[in-house]
C-alpha positions as CSV (number, residue, x, y, z in Angstrom):
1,X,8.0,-3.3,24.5
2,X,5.2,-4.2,22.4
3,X,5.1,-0.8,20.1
4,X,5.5,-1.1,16.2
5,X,5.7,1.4,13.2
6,X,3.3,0.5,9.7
7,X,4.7,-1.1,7.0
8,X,4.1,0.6,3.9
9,X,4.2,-1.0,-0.1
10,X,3.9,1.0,-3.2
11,X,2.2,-0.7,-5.9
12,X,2.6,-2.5,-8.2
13,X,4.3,-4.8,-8.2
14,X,1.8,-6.8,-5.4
15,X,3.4,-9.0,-2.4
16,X,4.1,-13.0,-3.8
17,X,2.8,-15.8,-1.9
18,X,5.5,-18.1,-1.4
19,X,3.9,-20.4,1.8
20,X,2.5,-21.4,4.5
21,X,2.9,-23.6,7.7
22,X,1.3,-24.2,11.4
23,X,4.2,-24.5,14.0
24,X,3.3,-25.8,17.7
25,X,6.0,-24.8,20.6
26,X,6.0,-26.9,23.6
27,X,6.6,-25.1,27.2
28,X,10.6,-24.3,26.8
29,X,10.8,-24.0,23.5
30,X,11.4,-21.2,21.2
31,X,11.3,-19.1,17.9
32,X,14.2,-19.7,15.7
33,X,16.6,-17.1,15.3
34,X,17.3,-15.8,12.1
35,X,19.2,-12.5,9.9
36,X,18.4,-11.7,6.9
37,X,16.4,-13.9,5.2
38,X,15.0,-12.3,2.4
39,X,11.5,-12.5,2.6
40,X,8.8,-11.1,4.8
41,X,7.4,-13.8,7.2
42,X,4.0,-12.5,8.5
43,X,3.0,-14.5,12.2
44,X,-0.6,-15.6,13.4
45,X,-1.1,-17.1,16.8
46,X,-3.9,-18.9,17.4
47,X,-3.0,-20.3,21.0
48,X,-0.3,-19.1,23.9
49,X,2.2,-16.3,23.7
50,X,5.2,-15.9,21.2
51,X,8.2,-14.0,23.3
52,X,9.8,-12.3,19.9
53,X,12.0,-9.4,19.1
54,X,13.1,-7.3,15.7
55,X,16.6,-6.1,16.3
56,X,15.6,-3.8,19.3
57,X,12.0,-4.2,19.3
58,X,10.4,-6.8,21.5
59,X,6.8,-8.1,21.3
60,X,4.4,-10.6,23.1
61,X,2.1,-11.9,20.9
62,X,-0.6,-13.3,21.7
63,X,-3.7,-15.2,20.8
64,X,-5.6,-13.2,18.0
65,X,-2.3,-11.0,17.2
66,X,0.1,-10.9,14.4
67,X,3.7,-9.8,13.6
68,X,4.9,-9.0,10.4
69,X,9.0,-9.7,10.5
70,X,10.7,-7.8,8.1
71,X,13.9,-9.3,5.7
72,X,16.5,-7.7,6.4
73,X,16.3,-7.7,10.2
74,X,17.6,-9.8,13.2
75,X,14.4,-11.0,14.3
76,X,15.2,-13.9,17.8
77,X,13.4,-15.4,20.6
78,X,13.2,-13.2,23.4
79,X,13.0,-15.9,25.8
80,X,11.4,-19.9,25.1
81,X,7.2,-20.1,25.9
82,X,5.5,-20.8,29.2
83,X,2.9,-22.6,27.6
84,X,1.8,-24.5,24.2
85,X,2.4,-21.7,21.4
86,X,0.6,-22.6,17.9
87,X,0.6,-20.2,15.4
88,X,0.4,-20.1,11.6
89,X,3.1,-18.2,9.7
90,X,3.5,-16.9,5.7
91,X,5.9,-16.3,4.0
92,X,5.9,-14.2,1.0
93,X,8.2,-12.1,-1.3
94,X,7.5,-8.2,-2.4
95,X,10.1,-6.4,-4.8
96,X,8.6,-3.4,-5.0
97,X,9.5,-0.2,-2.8
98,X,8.9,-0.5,0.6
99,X,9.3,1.4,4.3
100,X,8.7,0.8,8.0
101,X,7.2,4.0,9.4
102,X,7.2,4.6,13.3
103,X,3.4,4.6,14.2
104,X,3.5,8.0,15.4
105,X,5.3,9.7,12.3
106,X,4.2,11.7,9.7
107,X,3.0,10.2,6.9
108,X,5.3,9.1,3.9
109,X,5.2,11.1,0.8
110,X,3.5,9.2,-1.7
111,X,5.1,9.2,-5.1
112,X,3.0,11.2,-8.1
113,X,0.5,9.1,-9.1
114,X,1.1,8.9,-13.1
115,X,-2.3,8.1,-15.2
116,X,-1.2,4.5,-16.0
117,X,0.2,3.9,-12.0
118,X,-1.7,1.6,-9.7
119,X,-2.6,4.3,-6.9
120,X,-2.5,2.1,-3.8
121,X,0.2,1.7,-1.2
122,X,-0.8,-0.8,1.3
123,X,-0.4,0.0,4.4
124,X,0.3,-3.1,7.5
125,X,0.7,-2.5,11.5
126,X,3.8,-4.9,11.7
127,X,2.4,-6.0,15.4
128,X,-1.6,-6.2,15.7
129,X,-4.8,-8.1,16.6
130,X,-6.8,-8.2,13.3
131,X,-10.6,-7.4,14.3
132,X,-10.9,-10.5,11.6
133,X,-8.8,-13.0,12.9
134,X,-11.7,-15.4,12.9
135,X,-11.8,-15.3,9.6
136,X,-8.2,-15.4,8.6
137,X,-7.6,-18.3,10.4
138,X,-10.4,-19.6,8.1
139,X,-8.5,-18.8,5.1
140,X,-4.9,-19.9,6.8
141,X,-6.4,-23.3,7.3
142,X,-7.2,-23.6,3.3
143,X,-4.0,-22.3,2.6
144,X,-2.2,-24.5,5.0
145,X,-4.3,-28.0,3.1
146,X,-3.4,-26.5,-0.4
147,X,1.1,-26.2,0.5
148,X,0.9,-29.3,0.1
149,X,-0.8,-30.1,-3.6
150,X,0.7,-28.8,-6.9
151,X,2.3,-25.7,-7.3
152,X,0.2,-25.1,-10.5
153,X,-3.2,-26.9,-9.5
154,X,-3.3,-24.1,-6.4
155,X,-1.1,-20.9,-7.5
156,X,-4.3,-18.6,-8.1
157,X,-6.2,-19.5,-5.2
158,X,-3.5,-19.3,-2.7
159,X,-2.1,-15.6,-4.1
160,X,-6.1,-14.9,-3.7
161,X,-6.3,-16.2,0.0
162,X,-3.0,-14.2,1.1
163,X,-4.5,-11.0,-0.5
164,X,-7.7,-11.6,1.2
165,X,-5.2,-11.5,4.5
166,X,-3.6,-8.3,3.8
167,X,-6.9,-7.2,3.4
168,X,-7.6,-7.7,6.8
169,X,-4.7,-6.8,8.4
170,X,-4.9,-2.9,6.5
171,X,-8.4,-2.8,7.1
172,X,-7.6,-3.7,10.9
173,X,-4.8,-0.6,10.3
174,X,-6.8,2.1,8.2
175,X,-10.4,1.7,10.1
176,X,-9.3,3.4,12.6
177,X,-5.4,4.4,13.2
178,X,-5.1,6.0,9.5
179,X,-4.1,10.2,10.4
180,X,-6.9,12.7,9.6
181,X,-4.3,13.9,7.1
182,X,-4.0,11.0,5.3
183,X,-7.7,10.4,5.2
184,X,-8.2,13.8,3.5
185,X,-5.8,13.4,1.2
186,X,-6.8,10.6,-0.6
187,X,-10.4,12.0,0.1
188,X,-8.9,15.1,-2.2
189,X,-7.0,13.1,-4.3
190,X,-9.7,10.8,-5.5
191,X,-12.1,14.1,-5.7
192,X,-9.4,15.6,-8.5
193,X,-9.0,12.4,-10.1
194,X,-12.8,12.1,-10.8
195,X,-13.3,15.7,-11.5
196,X,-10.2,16.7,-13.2
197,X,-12.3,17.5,-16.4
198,X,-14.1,20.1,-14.6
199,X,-13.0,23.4,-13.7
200,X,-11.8,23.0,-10.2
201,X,-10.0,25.2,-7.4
202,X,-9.0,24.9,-4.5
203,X,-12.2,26.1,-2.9
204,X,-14.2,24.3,-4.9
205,X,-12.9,20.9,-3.9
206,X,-12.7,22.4,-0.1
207,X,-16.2,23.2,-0.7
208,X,-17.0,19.8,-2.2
209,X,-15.1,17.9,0.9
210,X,-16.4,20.1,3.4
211,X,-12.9,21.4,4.8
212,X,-11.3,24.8,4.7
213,X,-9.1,25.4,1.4
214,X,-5.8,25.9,3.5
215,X,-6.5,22.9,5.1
216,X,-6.9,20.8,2.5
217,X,-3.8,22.2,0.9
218,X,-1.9,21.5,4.0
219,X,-3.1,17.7,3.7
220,X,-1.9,17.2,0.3
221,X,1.2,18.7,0.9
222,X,1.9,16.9,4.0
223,X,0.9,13.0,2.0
224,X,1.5,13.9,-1.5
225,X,4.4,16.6,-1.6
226,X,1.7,18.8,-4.2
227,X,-0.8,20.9,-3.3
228,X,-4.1,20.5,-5.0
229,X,-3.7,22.2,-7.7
230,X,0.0,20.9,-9.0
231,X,-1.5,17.3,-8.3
232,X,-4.5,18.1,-11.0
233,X,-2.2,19.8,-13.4
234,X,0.0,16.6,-13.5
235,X,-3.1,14.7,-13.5
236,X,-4.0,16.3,-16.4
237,X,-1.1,16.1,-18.1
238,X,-1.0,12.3,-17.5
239,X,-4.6,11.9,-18.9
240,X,-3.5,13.5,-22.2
241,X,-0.5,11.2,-22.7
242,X,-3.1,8.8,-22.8
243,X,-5.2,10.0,-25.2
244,X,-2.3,10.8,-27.3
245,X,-1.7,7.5,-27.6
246,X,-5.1,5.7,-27.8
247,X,-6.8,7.9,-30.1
248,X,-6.2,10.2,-33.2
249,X,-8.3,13.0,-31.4
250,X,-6.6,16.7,-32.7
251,X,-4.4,18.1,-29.8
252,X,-6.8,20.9,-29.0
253,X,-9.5,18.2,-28.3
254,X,-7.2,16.2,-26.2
255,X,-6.9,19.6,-24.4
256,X,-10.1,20.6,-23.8
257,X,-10.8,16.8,-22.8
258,X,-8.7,16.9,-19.8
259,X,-9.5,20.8,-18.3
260,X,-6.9,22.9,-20.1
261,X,-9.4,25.3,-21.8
262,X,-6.8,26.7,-24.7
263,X,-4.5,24.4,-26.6
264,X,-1.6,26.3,-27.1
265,X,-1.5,26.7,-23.5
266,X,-1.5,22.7,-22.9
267,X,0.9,22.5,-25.8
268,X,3.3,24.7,-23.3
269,X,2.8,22.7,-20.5
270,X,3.0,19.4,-22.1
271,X,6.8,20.4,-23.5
272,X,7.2,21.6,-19.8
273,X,6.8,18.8,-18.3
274,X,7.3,15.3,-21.1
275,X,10.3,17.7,-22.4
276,X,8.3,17.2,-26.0
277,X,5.4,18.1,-27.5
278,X,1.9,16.5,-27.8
279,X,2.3,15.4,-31.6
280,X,6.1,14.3,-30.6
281,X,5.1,12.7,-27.9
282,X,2.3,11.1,-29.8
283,X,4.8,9.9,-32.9
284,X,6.8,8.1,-30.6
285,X,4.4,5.3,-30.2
286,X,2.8,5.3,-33.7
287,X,3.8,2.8,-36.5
């Protein structure tokens, strides 16, 4: 049974390195087994077949695939190799929110994306073969020479390696598996976030992406939990809190600024949604 679901990461924070190793298996022998043991440990075979399974999921991986096992799963050998198995592994820590997503699911809602949020959520196949693999076992050879130096001498360029691997394994995932919901979403998404100063509707931006307006709505709501529309006037809202704080701009410019066209109507929603208003909000974080 070699299916999987995608592993999905809100950031910040972002996934920490922690190491990395090259394990050979002679004919016979076998994967440890292990529960529970805190941290993500992410598999790359080079040569032969790895017989693994994931509490009741079972894969066969293979030269040129990977397996991301989770850490706080049962993950055991399924049965010992039938020929020489190498393969590089990582392991690496995330604290941040995470989820494993069948593959054939609907997307999980993505959280509001405040002003001052990172807007990424990467997104992992936990069983694939990388279109890259050449290349990361490039990298994985550096990183495998530098677990043995200094801690401090090689901190920055091993965390940068090990992004440069996720890298590859979502872009492996989003080229081509990513749902045509999703894609428009974010398509949306980062259309309002560079246009939220302009007057926008929802035909407008269905205009500007090429899609029908119900359509587009349906997207957002389906990724995002907001239609267009509540997503900018958050948006919005966000950008102001901003403002409030970095500069000493009047409260109607701050509102014109961000696409609310009369100030006493942003003052409104501001209280609405912060529970205060712009100058309260804004004395909060004066001296």
């Amino acid at each position: 049974m070699n299916e999987s679901g995608i592993i999905w990461m809100e950031l910040p924070p972002v996934p920490y390195y922690i190491t990395t190793g090259l394990s050979t298996l002679s004919p016979g022998e076998q994967h440890p087994s292990r529960r529970n043991i805190g941290i993500f440990d992410l598999l790359w075979v080079v040569k032969g077949t790895l017989f693994i399974g994931e509490e009741d999921m079972q894969w066969e991986v293979t030269e040129g695939q990977t397996l991301l096992l989770l850490p706080d799963r049962y993950h055991y050998a399924v049965k010992p190799c039938e020929t020489e198995t190498v393969f590089y592994w990582n392991h690496f820590d995330f604290k941040g929110s995470w989820l494993l997503a069948a593959d054939n699911a609907a997307n999980p809602a993505y959280p509001v994306q405040h002003a001052w949020a990172n807007p990424y959520t990467i997104r992992i196949r936990q069983y694939a073969s990388p279109p890259e693999f050449t290349l990361a076992e490039c990298h994985l050879r550096k990183m495998l020479v530098s677990s043995d130096q200094h801690r401090s001498a090689t901190f920055w360029n091993e965390q940068q390696l090990f992004m440069e691997l996720l890298r590859l394994l979502e872009e492996g995932y989003s080229g081509s598996d990513a749902s045509p919901a999703l894609k428009l979403a974010e398509k949306a998404e980062a259309y309002l976030r560079q246009h939220y100063q302009a007057d926008v509707t929802n035909e407008s931006l269905a205009e500007a992406l090429h899609y029908h307006p119900n359509y587009v709505v349906r997207c957002m709501k389906e990724i995002y939990r907001y239609t267009p529309m509540e997503y900018l006037h958050e948006y919005r809202l966000e950008q102001a809190k901003l403002l409030l704080i970095k500069t000493d701009w009047p409260v109607g410019q701050i509102a014109e600024h961000v696409g609310f066209q009369y100030a006493p109507y942003f003052s409104n929603c501001f209280k609405q949604y912060t529970g205060i208003s712009p100058l309260r909000f804004r004395k909060q974080y004066s001296h």
